[in-house]
C-alpha positions as YAML, in Angstrom:
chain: A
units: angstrom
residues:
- id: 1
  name: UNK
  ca: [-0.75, -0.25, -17.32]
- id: 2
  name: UNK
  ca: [2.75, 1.05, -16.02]
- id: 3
  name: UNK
  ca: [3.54, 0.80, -12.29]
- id: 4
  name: UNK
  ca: [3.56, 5.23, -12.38]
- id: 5
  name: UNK
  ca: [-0.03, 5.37, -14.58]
- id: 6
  name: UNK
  ca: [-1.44, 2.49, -11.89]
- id: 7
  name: UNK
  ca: [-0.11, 5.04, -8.79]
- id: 8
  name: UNK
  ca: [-1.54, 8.05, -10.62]
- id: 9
  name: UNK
  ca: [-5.15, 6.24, -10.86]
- id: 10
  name: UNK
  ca: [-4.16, 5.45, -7.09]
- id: 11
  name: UNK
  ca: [-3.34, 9.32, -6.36]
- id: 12
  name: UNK
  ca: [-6.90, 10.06, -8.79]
- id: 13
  name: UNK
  ca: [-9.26, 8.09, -6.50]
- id: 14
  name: UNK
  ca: [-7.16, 9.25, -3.65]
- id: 15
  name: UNK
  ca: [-8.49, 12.95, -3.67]
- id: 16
  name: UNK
  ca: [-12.10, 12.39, -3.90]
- id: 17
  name: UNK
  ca: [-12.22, 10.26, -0.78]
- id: 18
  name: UNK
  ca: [-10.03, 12.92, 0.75]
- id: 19
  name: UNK
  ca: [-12.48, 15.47, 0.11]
- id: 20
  name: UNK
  ca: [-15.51, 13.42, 1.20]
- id: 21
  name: UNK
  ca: [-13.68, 12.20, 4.56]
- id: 22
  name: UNK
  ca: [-12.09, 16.06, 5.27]
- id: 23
  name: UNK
  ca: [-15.12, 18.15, 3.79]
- id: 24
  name: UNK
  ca: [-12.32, 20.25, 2.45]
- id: 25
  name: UNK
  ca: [-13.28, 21.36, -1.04]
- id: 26
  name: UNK
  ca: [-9.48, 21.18, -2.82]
- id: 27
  name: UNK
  ca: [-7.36, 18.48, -3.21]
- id: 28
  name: UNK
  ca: [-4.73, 17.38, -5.19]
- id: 29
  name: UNK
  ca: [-1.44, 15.31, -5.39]
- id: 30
  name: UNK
  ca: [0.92, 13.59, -7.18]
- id: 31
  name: UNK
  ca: [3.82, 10.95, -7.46]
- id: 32
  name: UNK
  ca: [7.37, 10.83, -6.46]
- id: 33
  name: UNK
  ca: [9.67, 11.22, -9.88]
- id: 34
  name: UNK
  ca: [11.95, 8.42, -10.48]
- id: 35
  name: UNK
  ca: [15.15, 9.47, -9.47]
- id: 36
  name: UNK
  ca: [14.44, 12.70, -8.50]
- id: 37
  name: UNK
  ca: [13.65, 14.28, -4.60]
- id: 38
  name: UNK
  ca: [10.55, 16.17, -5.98]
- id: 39
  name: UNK
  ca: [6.91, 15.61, -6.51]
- id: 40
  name: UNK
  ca: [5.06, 16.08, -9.49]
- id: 41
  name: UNK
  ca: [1.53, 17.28, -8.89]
- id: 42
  name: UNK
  ca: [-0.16, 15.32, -11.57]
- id: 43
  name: UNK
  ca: [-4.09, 15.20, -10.22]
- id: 44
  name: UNK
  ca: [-6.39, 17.77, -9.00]
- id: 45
  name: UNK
  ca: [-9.91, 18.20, -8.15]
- id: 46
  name: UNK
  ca: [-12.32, 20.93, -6.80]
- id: 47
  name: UNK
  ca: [-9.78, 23.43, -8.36]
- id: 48
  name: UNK
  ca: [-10.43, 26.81, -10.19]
- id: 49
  name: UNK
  ca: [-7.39, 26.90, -12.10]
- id: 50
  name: UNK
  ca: [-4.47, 24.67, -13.28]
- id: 51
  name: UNK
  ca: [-2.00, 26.86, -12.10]
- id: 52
  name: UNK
  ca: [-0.83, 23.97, -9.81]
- id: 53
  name: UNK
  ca: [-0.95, 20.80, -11.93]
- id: 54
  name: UNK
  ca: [2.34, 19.54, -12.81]
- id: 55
  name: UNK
  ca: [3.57, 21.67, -10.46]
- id: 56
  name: UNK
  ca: [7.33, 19.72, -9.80]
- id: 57
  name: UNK
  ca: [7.74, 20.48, -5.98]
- id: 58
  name: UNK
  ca: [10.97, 19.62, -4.52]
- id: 59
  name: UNK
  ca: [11.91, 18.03, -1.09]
- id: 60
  name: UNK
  ca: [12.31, 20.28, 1.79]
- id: 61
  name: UNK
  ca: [10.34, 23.52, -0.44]
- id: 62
  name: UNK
  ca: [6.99, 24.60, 0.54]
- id: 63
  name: UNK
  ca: [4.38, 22.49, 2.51]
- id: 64
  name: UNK
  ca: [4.47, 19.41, 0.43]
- id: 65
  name: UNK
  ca: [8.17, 19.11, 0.48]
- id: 66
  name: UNK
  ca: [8.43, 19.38, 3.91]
- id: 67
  name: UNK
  ca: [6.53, 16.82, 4.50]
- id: 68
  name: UNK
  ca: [8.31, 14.40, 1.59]
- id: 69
  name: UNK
  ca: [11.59, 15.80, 4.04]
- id: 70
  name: UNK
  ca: [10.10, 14.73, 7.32]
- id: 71
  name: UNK
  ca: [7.82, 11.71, 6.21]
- id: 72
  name: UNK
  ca: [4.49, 13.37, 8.06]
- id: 73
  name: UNK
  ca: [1.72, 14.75, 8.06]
- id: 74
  name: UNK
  ca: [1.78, 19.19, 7.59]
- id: 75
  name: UNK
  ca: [-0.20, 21.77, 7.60]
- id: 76
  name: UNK
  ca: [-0.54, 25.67, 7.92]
- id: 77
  name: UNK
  ca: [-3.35, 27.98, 8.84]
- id: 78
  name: UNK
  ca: [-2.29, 30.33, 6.21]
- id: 79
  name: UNK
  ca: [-0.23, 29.19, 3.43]
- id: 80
  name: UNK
  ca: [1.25, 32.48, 1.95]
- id: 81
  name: UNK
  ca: [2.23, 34.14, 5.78]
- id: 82
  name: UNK
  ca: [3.74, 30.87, 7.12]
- id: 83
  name: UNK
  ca: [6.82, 31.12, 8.52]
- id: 84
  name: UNK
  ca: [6.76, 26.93, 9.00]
- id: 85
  name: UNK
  ca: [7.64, 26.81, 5.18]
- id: 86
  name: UNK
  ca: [9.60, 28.37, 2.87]
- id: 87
  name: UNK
  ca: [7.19, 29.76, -0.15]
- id: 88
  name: UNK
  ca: [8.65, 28.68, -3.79]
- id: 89
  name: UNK
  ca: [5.29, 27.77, -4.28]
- id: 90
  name: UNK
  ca: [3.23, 31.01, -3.71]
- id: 91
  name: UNK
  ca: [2.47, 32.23, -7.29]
- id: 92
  name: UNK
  ca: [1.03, 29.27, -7.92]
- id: 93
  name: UNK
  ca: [-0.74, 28.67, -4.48]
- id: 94
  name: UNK
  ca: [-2.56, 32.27, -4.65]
- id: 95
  name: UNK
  ca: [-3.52, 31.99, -8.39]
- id: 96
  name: UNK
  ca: [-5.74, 28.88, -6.86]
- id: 97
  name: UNK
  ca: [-6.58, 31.19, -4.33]
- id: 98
  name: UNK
  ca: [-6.13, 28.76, -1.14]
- id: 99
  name: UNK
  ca: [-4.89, 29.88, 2.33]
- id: 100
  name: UNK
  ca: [-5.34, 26.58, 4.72]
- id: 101
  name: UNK
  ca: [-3.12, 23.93, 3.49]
- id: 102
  name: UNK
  ca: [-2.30, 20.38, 4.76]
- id: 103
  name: UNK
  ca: [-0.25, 17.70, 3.44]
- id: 104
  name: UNK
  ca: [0.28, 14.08, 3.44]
- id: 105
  name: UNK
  ca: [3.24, 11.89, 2.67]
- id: 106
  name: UNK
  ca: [2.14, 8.73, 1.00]
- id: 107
  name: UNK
  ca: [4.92, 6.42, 2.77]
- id: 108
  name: UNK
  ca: [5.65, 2.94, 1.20]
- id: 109
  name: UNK
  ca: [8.45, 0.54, 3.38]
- id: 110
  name: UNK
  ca: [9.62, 3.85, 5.11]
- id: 111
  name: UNK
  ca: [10.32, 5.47, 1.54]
- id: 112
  name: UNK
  ca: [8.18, 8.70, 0.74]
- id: 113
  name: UNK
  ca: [6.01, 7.84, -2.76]
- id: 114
  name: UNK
  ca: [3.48, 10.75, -3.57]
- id: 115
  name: UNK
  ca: [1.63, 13.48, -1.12]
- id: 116
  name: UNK
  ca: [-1.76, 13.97, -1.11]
- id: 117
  name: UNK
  ca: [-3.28, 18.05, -0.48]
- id: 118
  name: UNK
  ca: [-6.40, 18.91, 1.33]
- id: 119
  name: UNK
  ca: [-6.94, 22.87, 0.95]
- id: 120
  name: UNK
  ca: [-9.56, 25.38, 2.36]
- id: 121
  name: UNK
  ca: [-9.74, 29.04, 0.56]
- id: 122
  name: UNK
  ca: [-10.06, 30.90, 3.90]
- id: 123
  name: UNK
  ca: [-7.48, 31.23, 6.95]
- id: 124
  name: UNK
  ca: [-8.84, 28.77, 9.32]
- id: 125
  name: UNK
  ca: [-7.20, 26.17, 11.61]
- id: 126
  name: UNK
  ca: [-7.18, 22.08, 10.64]
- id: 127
  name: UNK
  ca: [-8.15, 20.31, 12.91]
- id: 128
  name: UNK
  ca: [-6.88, 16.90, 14.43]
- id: 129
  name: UNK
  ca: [-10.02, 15.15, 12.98]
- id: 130
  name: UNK
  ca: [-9.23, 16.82, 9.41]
- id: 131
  name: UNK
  ca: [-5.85, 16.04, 9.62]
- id: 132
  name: UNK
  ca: [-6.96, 12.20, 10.67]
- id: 133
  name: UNK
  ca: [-9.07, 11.58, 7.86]
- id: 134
  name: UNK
  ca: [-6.56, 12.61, 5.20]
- id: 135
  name: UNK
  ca: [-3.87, 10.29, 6.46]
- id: 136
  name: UNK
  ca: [-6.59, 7.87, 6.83]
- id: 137
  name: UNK
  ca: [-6.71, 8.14, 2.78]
- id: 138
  name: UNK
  ca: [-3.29, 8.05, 2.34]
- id: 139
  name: UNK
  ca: [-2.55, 4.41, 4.33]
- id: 140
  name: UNK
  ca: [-5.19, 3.26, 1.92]
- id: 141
  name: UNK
  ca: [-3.51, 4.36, -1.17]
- id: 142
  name: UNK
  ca: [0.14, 3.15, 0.76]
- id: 143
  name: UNK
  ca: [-1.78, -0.15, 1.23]
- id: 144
  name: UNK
  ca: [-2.89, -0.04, -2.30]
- id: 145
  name: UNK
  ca: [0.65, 0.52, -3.53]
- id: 146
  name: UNK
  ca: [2.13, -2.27, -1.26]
- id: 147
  name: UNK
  ca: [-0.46, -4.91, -3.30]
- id: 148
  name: UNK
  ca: [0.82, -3.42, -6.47]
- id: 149
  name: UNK
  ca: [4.40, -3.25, -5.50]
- id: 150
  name: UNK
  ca: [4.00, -7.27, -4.59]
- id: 151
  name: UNK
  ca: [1.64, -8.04, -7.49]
- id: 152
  name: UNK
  ca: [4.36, -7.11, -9.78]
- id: 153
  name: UNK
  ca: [7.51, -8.85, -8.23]
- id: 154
  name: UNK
  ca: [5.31, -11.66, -8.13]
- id: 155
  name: UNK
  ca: [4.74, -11.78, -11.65]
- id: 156
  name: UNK
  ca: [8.25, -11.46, -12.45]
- id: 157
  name: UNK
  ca: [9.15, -14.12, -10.55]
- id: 158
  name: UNK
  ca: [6.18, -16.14, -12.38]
- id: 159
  name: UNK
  ca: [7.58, -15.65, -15.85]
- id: 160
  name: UNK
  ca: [9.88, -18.56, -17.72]
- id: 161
  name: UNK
  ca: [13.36, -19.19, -16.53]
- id: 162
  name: UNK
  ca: [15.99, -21.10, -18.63]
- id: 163
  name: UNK
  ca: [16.34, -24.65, -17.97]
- id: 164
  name: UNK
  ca: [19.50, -24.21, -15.75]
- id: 165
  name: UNK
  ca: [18.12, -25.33, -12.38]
- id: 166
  name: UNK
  ca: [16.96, -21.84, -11.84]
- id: 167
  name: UNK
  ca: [12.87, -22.35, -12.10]
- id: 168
  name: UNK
  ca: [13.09, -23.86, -8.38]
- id: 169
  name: UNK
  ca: [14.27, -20.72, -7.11]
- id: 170
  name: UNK
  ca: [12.06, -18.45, -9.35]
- id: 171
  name: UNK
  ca: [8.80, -21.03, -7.70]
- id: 172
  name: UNK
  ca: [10.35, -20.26, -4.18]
- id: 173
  name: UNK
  ca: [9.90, -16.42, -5.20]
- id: 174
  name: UNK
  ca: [6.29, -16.64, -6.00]
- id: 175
  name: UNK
  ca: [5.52, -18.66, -2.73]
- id: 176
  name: UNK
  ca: [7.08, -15.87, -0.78]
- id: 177
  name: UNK
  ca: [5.09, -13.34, -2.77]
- id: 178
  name: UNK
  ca: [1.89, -15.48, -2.32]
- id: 179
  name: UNK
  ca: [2.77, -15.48, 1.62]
- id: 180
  name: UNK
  ca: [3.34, -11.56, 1.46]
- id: 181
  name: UNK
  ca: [0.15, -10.86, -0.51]
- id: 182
  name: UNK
  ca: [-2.11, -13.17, 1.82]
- id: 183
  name: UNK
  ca: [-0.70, -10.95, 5.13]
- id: 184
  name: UNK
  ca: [-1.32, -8.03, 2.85]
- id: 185
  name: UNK
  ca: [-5.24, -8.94, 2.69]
- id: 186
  name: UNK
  ca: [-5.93, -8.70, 6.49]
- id: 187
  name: UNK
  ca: [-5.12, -4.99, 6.27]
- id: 188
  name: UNK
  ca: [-6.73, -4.10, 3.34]
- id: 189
  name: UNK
  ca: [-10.17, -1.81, 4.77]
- id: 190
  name: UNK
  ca: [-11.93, -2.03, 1.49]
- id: 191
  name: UNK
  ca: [-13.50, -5.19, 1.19]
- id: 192
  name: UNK
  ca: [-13.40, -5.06, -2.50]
- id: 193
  name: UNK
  ca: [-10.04, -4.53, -2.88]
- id: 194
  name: UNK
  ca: [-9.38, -7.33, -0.34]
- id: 195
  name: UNK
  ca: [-11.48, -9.72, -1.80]
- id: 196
  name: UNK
  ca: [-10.11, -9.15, -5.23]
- id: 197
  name: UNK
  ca: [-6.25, -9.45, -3.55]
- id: 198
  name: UNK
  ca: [-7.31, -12.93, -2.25]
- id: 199
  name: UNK
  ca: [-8.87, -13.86, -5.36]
- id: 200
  name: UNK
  ca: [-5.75, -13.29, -7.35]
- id: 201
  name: UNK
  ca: [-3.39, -15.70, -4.52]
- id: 202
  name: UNK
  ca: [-6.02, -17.96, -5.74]
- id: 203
  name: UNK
  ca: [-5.00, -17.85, -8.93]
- id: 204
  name: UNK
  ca: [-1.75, -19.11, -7.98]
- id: 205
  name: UNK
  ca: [-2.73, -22.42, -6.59]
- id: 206
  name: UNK
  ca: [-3.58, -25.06, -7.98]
- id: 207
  name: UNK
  ca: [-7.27, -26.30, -9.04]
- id: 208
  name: UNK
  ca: [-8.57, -27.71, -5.86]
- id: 209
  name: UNK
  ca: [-10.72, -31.02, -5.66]
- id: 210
  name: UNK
  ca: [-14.37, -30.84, -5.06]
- id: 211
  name: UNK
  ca: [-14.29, -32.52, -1.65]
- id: 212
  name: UNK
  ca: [-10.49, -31.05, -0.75]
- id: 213
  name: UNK
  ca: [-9.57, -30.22, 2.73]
- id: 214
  name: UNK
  ca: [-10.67, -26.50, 3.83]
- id: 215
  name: UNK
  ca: [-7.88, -24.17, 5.93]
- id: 216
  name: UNK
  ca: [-8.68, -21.33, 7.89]
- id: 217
  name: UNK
  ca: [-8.06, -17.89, 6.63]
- id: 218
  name: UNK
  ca: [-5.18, -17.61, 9.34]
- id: 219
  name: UNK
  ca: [-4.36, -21.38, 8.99]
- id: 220
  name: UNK
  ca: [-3.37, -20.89, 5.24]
- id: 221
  name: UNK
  ca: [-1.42, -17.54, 6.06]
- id: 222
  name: UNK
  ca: [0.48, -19.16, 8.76]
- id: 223
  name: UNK
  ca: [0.95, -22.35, 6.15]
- id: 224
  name: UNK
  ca: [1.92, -19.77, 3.31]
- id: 225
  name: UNK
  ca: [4.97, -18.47, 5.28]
- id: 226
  name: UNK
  ca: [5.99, -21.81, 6.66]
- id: 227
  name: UNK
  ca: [5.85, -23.02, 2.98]
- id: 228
  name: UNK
  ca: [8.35, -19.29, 2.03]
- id: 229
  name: UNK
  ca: [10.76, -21.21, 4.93]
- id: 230
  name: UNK
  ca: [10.01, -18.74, 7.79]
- id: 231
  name: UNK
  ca: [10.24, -19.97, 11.42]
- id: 232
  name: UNK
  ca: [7.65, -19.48, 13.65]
- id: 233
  name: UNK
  ca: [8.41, -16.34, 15.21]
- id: 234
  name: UNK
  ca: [9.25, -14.89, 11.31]
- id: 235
  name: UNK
  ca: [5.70, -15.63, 10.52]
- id: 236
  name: UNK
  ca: [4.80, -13.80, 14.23]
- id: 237
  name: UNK
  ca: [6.08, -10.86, 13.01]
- id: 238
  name: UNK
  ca: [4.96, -11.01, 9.27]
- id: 239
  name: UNK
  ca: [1.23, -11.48, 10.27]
- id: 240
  name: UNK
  ca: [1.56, -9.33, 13.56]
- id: 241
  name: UNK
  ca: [0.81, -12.23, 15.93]
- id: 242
  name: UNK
  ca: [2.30, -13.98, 18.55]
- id: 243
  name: UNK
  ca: [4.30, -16.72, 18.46]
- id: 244
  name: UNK
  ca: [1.44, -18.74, 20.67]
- id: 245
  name: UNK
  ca: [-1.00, -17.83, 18.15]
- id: 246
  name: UNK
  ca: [1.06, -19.11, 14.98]
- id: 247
  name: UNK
  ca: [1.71, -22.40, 16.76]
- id: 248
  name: UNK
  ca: [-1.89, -23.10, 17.39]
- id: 249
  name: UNK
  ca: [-2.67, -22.22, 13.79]
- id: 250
  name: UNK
  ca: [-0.10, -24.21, 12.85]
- id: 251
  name: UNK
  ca: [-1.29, -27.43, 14.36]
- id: 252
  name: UNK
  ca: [-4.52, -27.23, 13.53]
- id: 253
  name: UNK
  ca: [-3.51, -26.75, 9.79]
- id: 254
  name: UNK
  ca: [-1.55, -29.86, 10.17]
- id: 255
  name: UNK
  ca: [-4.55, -32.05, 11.67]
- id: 256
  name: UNK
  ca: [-6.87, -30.99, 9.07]
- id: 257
  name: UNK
  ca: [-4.05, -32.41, 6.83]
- id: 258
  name: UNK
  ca: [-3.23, -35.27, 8.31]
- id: 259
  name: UNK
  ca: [0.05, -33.79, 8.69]
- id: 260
  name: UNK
  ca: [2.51, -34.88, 11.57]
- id: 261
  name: UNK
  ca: [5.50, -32.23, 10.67]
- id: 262
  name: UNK
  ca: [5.74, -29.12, 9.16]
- id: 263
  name: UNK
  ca: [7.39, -30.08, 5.94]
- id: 264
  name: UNK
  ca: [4.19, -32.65, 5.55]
- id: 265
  name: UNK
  ca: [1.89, -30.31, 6.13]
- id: 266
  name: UNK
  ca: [3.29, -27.89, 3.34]
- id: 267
  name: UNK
  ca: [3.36, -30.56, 0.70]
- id: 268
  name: UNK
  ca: [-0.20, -31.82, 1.79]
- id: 269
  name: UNK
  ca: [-1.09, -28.30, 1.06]
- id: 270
  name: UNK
  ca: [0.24, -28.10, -2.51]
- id: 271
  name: UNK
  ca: [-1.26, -31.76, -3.76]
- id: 272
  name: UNK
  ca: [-4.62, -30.18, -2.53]
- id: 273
  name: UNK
  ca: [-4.49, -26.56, -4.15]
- id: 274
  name: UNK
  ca: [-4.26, -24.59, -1.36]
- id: 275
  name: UNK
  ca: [-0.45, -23.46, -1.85]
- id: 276
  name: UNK
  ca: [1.65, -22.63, -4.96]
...
């Protein structure tokens, strides 16, 4: 599957969560083009029509480009009076026949990737709570993205180099992506999803031994970034701790190993399958 067919499944599964968390009864979305400043509405559900689907909807025009132009959350009482938006859109809003309108920027590392809708077919306010459970739905689908996003550099960096001394730095890649996907997991809310996230870092270690030494959860993150090269307070800020914290995870990672430096306790780590 393509990295844009995997975000439109994202955007897919997106709306129907939206609509059970909002109780609004439209939704749709889509993906940022590649290349372009517009969104293409590719998914819809509790529509009447198709009047918006691949609806191409530029930055700074209507609702949903206004909020690709300011990176937040929108939203208007009554879509075709508005005087909060400009109205390209309004053919194509009034053939579906909604009036309340909010929209949410899916934002991946501070770069606008897709907007999700939430619609009502009467004039009524949205509420803060509304408002809260759509952007609730779309840090799950930015989360979501992030995992993909990292799942695929890491498998670049995976594949074959040529024999010219360039497969050390190509390993070095995948232990930084194995870092960056392990202090994905922690916040990943669906338990599947993070389950399945930590299951594939598994896949990256080696087989471990039956009686092998067993890590914390937070040990073998802090381990993971130590083993990328990151200092102490770099691994602080990647996992959102403090600096304390990462130092007392880091020696008890290193007594369980029978470690007495860091370096020791990264390459006890890799003869025992815990680290790439």
């Amino acid at each position: 599957m393509t990295a844009e067919a995997a975000g439109t499944v994202e955007i897919g599964g997106a709306l129907a969560r939206l609509r059970r968390a909002t109780g609004l009864p439209v939704a749709f979305g889509g993906l940022l083009e590649s290349g372009r400043p517009r969104i293409r509405i590719s998914e819809l559900s509790g529509t009447h029509t198709a009047s918006l689907r691949a609806l191409a909807v530029t930055s700074g025009n209507g609702l949903g480009g206004k909020a690709v132009a300011l990176a937040r959350p929108c939203a208007v009482t009554d879509y075709s009076s508005s005087r909060q938006i400009s109205h390209e859109y309004d053919v194509q809003v009034a053939a579906e026949g909604i009036r309340s309108v909010l929209a949410v920027p899916v934002v991946v590392r501070r770069r606008v990737r897709g907007v999700l809708y939430g619609a009502l077919r009467s004039a009524q306010p949205l509420g803060d709570r509304t408002l809260g459970a759509a952007m609730a739905v779309a840090r799950d689908v930015e989360q979501s993205l992030v995992v993909r996003d990292e799942a695929r550099g890491l498998l670049a960096a995976a594949r074959p180099e040529p024999a010219d001394g360039s497969r050390a730095a190509a390993w070095e890649q995948v232990r930084e992506a194995h870092a960056a996907l392990r202090a994905l997991a922690p916040r990943i809310t669906d338990p599947q999803l993070r389950a399945e996230l930590l299951a594939a870092c598994g896949l990256l270690t080696a087989p471990r031994p039956a009686q092998g030494t067993a890590l914390a959860p937070r040990e073998l993150d802090v381990l993971s970034w130590v083993a990328a090269g990151a200092t102490n307070a770099a691994v602080a800020e990647r996992l959102g701790l403090r600096p304390e914290t990462v130092k007392g995870y880091l020696r008890s990672a290193m007594r369980k190993l029978g470690a007495h430096t860091r370096g020791e306790a990264v390459t006890a780590a890799r003869r025992g399958g815990l680290l790439p």
